[in-house]
C-alpha positions in Angstrom: 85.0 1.6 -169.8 88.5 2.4 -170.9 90.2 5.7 -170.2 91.5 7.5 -173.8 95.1 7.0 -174.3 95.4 10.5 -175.0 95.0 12.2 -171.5 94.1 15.8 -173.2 90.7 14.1 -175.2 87.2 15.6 -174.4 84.9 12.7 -173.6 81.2 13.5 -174.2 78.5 11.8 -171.9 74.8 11.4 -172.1 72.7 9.8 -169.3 69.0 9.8 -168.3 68.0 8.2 -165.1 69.6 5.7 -163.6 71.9 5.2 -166.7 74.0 7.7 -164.6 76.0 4.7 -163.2 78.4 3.9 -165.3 79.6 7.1 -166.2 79.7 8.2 -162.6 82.5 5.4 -162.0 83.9 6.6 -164.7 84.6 10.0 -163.8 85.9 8.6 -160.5 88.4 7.0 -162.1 89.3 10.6 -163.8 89.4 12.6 -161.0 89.5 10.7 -157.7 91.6 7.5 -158.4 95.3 8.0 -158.2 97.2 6.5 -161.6 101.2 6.4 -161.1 101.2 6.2 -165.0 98.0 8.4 -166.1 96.6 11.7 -165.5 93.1 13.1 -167.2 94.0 16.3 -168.5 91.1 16.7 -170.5 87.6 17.7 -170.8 84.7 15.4 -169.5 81.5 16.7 -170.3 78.4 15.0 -168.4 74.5 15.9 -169.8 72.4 14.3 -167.5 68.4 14.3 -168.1 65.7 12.9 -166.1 61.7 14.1 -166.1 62.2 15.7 -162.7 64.6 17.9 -160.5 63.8 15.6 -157.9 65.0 12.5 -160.0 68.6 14.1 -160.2 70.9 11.4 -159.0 74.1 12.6 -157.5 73.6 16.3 -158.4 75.2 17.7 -155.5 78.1 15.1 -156.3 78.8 16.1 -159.4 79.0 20.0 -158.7 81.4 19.6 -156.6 83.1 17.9 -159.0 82.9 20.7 -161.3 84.1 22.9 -158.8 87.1 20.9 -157.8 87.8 20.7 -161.2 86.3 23.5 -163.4 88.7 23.4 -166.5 88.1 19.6 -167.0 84.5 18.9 -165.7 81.4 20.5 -167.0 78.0 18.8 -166.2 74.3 20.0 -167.6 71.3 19.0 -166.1 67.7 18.4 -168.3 64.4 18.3 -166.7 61.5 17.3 -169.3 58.5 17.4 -167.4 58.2 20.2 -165.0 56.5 23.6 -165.3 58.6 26.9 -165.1 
């Protein structure tokens, strides 16, 4: 995947399961990776769903990421299949 061109765009991400991958690189490449001629700037917004809590990959990953970067990282878990 390519990074916008426009540094400020909001980037919307769905993922179940292992699907996660991709987009996990991806937001790497926002927020960890060091680019001399780009900086994200804008909103990345990560709505990940499995059938389980316990089939959340990378959950405590990504929260940290949101709290590292809170105005330009927002992640929302969805569990199908288990009782409240």
């Amino acid at each position: 995947m390519l990074m916008p061109k426009d540094p400020n765009a909001t980037i919307i991400m769905l993922a179940t399961g292992t699907g996660i991958a991709p987009f996990r690189s991806f937001l790497w490449k926002m927020f960890f990776e060091k680019h001399d001629d780009y900086k994200f700037n804008g909103l990345a917004w990560l709505f990940l769903g499995v059938p389980t809590s316990s089939s959340l990959l990378y959950k405590e990953e990504f929260e940290k990421m949101k709290e590292k970067n809170p105005g330009n990282f927002r992640v929302d878990f969805a569990v199908s299949r288990e009782q409240t």
